[in-house]
PDB file of N, CA, C and O in Angstrom:
ATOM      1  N   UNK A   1     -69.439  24.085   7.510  1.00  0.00           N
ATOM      2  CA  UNK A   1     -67.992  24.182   7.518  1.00  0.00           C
ATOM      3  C   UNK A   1     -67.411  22.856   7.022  1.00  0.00           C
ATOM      4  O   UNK A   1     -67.978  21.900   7.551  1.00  0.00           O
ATOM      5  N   UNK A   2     -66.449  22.521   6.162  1.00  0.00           N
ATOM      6  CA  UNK A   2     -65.452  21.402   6.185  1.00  0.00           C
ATOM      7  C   UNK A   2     -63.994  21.551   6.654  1.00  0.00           C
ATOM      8  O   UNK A   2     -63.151  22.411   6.909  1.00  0.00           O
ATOM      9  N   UNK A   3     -64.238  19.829   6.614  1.00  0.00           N
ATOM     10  CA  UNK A   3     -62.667  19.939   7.162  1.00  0.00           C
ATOM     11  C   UNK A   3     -61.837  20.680   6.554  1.00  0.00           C
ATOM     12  O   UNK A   3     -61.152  21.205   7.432  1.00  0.00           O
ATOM     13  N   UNK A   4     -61.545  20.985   5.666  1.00  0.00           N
ATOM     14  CA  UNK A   4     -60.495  21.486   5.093  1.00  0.00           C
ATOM     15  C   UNK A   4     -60.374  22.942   5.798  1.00  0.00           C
ATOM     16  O   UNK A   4     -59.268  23.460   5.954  1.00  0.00           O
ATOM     17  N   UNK A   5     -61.622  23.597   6.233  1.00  0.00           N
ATOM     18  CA  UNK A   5     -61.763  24.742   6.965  1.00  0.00           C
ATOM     19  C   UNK A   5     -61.184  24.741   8.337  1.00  0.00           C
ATOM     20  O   UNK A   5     -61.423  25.629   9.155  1.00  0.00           O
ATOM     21  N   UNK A   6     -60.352  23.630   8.581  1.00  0.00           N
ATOM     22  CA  UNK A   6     -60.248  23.513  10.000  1.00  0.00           C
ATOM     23  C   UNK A   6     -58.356  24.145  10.070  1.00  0.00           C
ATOM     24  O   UNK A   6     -57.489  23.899   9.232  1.00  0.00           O
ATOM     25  N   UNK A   7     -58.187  25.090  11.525  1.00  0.00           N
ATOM     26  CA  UNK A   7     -56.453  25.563  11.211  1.00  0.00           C
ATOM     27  C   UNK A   7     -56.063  24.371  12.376  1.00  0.00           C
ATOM     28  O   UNK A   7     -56.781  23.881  13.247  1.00  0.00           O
ATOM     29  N   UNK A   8     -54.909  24.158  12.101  1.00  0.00           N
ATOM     30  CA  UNK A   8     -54.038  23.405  12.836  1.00  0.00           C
ATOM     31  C   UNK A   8     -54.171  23.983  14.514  1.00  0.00           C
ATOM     32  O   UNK A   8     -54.066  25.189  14.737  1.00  0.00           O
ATOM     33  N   UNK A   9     -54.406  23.013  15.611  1.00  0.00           N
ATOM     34  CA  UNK A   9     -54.345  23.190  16.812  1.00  0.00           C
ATOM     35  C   UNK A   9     -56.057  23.642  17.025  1.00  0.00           C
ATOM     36  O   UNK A   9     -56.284  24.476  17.902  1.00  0.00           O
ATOM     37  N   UNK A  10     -56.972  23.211  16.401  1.00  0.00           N
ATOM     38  CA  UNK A  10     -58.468  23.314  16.738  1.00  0.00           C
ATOM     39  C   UNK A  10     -58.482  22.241  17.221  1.00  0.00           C
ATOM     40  O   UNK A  10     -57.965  21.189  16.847  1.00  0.00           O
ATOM     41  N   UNK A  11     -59.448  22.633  18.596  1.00  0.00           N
ATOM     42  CA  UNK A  11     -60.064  21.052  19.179  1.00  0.00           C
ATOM     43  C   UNK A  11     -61.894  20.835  18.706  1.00  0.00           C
ATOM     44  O   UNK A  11     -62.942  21.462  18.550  1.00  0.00           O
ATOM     45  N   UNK A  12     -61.426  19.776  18.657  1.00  0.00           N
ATOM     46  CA  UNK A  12     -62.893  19.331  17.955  1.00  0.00           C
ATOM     47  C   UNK A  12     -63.364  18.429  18.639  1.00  0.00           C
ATOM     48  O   UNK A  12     -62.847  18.370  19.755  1.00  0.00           O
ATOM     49  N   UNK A  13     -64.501  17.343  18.346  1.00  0.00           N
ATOM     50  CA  UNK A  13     -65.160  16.500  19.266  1.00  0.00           C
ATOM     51  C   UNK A  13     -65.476  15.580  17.733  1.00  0.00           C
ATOM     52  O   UNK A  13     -66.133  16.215  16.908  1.00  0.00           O
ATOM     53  N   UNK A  14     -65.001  13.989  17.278  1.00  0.00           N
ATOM     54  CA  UNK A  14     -64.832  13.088  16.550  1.00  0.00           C
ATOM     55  C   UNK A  14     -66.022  11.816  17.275  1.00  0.00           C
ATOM     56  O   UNK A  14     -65.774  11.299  18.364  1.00  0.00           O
ATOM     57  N   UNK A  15     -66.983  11.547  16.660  1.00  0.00           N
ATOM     58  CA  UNK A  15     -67.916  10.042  17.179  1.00  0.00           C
ATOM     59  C   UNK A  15     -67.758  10.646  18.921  1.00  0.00           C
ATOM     60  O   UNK A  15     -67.578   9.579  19.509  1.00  0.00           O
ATOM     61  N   UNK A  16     -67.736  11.649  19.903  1.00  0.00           N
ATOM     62  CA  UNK A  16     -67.791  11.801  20.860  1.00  0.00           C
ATOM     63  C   UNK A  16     -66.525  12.058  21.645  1.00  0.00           C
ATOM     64  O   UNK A  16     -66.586  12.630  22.734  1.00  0.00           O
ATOM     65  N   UNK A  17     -64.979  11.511  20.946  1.00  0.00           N
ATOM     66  CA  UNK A  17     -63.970  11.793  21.453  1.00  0.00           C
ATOM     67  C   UNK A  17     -63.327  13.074  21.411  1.00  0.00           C
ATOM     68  O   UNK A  17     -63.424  13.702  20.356  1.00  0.00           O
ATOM     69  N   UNK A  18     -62.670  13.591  22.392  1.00  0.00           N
ATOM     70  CA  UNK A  18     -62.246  14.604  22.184  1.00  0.00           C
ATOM     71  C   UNK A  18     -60.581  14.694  21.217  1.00  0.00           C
ATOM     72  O   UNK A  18     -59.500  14.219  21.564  1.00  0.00           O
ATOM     73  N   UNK A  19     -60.816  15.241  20.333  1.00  0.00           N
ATOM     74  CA  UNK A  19     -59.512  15.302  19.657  1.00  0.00           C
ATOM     75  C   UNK A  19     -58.695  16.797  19.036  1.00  0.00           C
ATOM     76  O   UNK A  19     -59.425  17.759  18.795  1.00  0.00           O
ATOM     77  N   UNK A  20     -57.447  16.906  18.840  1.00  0.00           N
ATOM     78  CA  UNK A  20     -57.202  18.033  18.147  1.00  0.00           C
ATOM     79  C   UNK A  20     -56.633  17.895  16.746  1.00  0.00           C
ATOM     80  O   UNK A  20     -55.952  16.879  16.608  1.00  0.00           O
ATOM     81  N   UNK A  21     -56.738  18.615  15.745  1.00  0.00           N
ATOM     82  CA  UNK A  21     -56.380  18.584  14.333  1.00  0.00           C
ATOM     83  C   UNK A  21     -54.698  19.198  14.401  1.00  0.00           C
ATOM     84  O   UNK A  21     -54.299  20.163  15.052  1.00  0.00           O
ATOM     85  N   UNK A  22     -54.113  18.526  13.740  1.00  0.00           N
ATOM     86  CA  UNK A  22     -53.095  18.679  13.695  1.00  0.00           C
ATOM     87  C   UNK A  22     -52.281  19.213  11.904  1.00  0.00           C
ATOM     88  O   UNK A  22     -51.093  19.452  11.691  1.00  0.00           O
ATOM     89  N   UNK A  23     -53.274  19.245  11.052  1.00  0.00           N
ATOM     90  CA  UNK A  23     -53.482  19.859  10.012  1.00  0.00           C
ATOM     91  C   UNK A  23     -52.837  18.778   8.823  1.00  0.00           C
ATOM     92  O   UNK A  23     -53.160  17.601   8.987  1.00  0.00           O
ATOM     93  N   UNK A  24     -52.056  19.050   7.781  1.00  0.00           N
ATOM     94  CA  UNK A  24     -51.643  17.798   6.970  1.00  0.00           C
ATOM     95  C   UNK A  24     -50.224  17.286   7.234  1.00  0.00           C
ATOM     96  O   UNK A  24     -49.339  18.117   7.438  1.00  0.00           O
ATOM     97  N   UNK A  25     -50.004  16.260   7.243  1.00  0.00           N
ATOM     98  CA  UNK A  25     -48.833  15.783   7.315  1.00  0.00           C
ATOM     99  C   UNK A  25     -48.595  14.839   6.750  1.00  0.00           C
ATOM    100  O   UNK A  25     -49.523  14.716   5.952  1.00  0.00           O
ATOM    101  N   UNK A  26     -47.603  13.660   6.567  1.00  0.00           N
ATOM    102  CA  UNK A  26     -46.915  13.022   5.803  1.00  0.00           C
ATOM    103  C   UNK A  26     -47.409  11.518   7.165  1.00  0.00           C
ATOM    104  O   UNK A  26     -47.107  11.550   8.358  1.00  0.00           O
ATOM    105  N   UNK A  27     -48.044  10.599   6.592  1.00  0.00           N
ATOM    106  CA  UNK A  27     -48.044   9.378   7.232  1.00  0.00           C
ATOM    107  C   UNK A  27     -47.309   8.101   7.031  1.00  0.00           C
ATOM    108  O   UNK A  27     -46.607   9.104   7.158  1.00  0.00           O
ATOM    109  N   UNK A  28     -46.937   7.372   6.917  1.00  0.00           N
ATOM    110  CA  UNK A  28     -46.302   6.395   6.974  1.00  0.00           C
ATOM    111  C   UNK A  28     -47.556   5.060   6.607  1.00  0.00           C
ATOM    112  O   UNK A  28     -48.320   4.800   7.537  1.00  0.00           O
ATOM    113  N   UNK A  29     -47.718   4.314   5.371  1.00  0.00           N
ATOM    114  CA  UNK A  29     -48.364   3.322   5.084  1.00  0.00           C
ATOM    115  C   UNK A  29     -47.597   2.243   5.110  1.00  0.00           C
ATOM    116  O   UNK A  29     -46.395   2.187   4.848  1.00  0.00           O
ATOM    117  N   UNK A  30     -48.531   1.118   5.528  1.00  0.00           N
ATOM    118  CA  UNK A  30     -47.410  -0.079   5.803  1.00  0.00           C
ATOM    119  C   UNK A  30     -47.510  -0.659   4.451  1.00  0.00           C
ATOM    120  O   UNK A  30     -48.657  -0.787   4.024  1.00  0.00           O
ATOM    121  N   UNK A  31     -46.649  -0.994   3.778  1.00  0.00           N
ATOM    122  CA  UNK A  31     -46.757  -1.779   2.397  1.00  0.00           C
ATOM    123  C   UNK A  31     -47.082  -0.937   1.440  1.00  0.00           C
ATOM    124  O   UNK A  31     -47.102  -1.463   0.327  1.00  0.00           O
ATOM    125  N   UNK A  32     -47.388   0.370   1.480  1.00  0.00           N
ATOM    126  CA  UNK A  32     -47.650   1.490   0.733  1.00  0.00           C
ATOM    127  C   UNK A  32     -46.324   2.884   0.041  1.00  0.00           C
ATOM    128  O   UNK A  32     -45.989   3.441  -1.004  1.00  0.00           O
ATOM    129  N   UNK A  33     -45.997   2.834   1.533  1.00  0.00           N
ATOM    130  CA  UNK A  33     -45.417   4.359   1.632  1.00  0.00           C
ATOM    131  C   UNK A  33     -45.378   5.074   2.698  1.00  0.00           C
ATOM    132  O   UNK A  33     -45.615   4.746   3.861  1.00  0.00           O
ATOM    133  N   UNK A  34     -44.899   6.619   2.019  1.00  0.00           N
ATOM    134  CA  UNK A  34     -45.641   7.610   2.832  1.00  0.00           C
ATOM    135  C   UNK A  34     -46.632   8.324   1.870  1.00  0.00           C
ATOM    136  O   UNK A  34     -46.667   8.287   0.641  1.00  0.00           O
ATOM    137  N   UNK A  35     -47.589   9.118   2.930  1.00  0.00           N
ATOM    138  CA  UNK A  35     -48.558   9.652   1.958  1.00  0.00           C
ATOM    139  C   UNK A  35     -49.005  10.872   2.873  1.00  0.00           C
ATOM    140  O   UNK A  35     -48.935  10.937   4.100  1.00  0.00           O
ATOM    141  N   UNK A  36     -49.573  12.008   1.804  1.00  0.00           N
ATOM    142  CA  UNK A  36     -50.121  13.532   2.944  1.00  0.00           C
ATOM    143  C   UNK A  36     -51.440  12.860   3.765  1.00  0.00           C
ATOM    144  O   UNK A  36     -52.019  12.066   3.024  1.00  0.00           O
ATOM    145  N   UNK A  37     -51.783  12.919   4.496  1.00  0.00           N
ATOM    146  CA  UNK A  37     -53.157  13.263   4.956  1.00  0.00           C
ATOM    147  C   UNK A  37     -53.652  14.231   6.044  1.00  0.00           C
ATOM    148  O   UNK A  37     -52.971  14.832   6.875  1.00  0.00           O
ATOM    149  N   UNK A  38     -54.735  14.251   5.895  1.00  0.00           N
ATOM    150  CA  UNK A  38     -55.592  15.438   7.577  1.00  0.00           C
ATOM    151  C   UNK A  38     -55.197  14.448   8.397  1.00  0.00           C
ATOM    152  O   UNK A  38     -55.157  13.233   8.199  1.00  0.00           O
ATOM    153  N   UNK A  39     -54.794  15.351   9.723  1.00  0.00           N
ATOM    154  CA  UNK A  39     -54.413  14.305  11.223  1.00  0.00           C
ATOM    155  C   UNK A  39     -55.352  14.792  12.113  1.00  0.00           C
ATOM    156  O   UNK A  39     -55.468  16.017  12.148  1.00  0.00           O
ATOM    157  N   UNK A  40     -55.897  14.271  12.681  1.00  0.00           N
ATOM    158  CA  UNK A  40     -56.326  14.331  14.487  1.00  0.00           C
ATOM    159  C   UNK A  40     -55.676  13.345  15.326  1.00  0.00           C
ATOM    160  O   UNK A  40     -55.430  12.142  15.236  1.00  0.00           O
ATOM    161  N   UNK A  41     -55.474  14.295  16.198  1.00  0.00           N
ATOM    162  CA  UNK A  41     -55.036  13.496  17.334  1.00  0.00           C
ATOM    163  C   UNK A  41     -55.506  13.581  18.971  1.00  0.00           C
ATOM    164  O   UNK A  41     -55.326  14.478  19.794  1.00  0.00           O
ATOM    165  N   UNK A  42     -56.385  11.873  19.120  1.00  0.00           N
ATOM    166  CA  UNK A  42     -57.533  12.344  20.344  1.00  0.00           C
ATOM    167  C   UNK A  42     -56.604  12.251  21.334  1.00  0.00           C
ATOM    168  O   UNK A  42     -55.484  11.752  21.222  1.00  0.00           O
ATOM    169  N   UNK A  43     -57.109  12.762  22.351  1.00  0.00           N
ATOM    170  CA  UNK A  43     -56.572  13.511  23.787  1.00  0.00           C
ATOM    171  C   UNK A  43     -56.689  12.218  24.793  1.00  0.00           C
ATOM    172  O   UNK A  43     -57.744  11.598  24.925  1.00  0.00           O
ATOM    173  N   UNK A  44     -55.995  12.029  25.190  1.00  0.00           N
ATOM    174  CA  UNK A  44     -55.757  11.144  26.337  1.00  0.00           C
ATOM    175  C   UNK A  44     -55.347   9.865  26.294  1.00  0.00           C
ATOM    176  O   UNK A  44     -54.959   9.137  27.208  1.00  0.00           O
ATOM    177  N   UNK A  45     -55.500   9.617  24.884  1.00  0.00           N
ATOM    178  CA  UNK A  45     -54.965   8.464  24.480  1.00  0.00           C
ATOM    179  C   UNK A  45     -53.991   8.399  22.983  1.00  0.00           C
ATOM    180  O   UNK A  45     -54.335   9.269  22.183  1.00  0.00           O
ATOM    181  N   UNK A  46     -52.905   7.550  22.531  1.00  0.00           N
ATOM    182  CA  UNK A  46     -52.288   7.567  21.889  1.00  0.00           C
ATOM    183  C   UNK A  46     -52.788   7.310  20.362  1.00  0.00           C
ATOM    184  O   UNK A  46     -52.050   6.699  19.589  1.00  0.00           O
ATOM    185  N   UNK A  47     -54.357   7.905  19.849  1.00  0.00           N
ATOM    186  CA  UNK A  47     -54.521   7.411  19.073  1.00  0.00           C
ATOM    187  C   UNK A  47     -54.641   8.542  17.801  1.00  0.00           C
ATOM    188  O   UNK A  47     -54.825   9.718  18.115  1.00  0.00           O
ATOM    189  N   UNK A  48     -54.544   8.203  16.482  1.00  0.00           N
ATOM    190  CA  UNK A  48     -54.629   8.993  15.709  1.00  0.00           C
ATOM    191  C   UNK A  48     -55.651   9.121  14.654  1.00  0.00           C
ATOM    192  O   UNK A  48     -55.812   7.948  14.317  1.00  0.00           O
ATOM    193  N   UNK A  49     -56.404   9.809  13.962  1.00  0.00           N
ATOM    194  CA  UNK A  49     -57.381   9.424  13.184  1.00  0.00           C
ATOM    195  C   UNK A  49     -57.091  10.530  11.924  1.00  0.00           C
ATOM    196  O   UNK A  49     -56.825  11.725  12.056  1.00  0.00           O
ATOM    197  N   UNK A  50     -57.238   9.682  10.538  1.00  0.00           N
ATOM    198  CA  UNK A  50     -56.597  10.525   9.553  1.00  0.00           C
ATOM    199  C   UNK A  50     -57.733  10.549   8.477  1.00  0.00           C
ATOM    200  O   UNK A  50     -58.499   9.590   8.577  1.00  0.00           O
ATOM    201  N   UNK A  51     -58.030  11.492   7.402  1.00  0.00           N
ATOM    202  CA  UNK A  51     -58.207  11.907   6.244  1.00  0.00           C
ATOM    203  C   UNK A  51     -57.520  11.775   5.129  1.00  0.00           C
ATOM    204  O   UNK A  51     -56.327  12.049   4.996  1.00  0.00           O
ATOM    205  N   UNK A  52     -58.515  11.200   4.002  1.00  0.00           N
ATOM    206  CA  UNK A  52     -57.396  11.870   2.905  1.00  0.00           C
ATOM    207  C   UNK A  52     -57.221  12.909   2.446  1.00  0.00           C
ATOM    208  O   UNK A  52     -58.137  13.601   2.891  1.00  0.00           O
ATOM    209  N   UNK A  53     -56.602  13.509   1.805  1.00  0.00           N
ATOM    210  CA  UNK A  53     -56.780  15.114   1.474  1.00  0.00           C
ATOM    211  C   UNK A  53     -58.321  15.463   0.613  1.00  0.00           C
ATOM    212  O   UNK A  53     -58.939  16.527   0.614  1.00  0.00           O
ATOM    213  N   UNK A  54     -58.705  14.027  -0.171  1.00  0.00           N
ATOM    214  CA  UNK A  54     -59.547  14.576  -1.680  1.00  0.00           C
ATOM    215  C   UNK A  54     -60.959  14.719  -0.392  1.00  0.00           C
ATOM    216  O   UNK A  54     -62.016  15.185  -0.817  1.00  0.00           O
ATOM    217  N   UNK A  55     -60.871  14.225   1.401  1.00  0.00           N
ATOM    218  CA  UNK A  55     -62.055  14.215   1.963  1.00  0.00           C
ATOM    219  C   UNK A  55     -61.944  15.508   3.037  1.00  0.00           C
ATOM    220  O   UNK A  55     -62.375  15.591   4.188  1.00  0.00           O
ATOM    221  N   UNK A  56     -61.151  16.552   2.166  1.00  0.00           N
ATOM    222  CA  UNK A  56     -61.180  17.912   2.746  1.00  0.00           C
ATOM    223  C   UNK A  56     -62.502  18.971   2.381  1.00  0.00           C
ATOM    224  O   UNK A  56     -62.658  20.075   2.905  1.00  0.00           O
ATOM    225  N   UNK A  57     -63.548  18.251   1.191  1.00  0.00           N
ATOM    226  CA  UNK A  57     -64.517  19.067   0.661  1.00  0.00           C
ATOM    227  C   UNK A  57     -65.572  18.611   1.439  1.00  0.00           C
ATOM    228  O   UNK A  57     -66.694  18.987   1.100  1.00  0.00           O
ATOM    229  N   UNK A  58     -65.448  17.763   2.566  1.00  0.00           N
ATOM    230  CA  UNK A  58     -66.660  16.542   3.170  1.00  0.00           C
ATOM    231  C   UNK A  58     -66.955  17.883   4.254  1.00  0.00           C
ATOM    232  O   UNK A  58     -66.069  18.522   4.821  1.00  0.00           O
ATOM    233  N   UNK A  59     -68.327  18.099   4.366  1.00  0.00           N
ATOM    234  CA  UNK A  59     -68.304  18.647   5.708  1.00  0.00           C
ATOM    235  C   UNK A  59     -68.612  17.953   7.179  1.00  0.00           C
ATOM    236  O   UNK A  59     -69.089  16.845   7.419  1.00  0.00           O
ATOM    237  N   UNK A  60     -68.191  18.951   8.036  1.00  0.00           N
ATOM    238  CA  UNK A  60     -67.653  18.635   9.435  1.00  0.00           C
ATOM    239  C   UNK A  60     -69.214  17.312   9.908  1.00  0.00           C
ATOM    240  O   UNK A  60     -69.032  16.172  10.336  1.00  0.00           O
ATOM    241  N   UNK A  61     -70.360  17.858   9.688  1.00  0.00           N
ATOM    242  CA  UNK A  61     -72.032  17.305  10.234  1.00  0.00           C
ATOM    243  C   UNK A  61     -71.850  15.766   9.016  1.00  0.00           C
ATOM    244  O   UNK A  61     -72.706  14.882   8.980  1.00  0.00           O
ATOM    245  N   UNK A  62     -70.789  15.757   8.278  1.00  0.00           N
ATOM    246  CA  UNK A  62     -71.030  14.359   7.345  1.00  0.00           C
ATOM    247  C   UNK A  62     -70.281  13.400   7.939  1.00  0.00           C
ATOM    248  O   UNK A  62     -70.454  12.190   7.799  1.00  0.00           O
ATOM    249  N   UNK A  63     -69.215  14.070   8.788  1.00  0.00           N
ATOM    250  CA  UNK A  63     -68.257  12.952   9.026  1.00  0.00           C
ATOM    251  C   UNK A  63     -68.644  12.598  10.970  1.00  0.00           C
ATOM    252  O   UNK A  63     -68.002  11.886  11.741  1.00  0.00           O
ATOM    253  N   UNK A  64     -69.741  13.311  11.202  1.00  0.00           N
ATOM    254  CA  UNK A  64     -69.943  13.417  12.794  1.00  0.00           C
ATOM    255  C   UNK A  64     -68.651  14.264  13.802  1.00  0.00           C
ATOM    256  O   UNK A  64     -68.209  13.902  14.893  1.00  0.00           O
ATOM    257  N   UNK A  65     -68.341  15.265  13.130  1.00  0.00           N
ATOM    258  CA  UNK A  65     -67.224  16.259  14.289  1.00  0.00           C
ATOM    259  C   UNK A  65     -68.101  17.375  14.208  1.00  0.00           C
ATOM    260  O   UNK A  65     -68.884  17.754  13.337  1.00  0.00           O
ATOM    261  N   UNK A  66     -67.823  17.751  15.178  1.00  0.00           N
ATOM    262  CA  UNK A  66     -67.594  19.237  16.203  1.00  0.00           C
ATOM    263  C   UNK A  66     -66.676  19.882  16.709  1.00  0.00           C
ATOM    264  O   UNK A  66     -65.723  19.465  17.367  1.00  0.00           O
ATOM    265  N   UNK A  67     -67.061  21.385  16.279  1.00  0.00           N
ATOM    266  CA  UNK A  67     -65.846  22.089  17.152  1.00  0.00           C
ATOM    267  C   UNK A  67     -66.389  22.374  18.433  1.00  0.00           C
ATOM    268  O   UNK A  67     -67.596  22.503  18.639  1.00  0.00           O
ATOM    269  N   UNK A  68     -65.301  22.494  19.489  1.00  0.00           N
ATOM    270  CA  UNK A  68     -65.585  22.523  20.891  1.00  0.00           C
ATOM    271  C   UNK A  68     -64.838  23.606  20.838  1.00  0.00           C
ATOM    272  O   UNK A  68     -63.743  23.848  20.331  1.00  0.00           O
ATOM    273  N   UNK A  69     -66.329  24.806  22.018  1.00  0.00           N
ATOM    274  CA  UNK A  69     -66.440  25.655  22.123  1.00  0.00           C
ATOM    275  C   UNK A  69     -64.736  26.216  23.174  1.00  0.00           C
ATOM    276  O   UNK A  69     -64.117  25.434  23.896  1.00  0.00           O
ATOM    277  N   UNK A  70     -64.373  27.606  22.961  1.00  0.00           N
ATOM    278  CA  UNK A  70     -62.918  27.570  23.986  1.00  0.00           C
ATOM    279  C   UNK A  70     -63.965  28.324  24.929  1.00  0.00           C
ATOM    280  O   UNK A  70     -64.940  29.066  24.808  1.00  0.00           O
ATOM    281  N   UNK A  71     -63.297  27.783  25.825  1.00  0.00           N
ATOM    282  CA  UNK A  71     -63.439  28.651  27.063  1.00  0.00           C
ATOM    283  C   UNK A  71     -62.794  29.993  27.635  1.00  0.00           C
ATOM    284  O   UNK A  71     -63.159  30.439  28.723  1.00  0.00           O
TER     285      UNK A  71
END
C-alpha cells in the first residue's frame, strides 16, 4: 500500500507513534511560503509530521508506518 492510498481520518502507527492522517493540506513554510503536503497528526501530543506530495508513490513498509487495526 502507499501513502497516497491512505483516506483522511486513518490511524496509523509512524517510527512507533500513534498518529492520524489528515490527508493534503496547505502548510505554511517559514521563508518559503505556503505549500500542499500529506499531514499526520500524532495523538497526544501537538506534533505534526508531513509529506511531500511527489512522496505519495513511497510505500507505507519504506517510510516505517502502519495501519492500526479498528476495533
Amino acid at each position: 500500500m502507499k501513502i497516497s492510498d491512505l483516506k483522511p481520518g486513518q490511524k496509523v502507527t509512524i517510527n512507533g507513534a500513534s498518529a492520524e492522517y489528515l490527508g493534503i493540506q496547505k502548510v505554511r513554510i517559514p521563508k518559503i511560503g505556503k505549500t500542499e503536503k500529506r499531514v499526520f497528526r500524532c495523538e497526544g501530543v501537538d506534533v505534526y509530521k508531513n509529506y511531500n506530495l511527489s512522496e505519495g508513490s513511497k510505500t507505507l513498509k519504506s517510510e516505517k508506518i502502519k495501519l492500526q487495526n479498528k476495533l
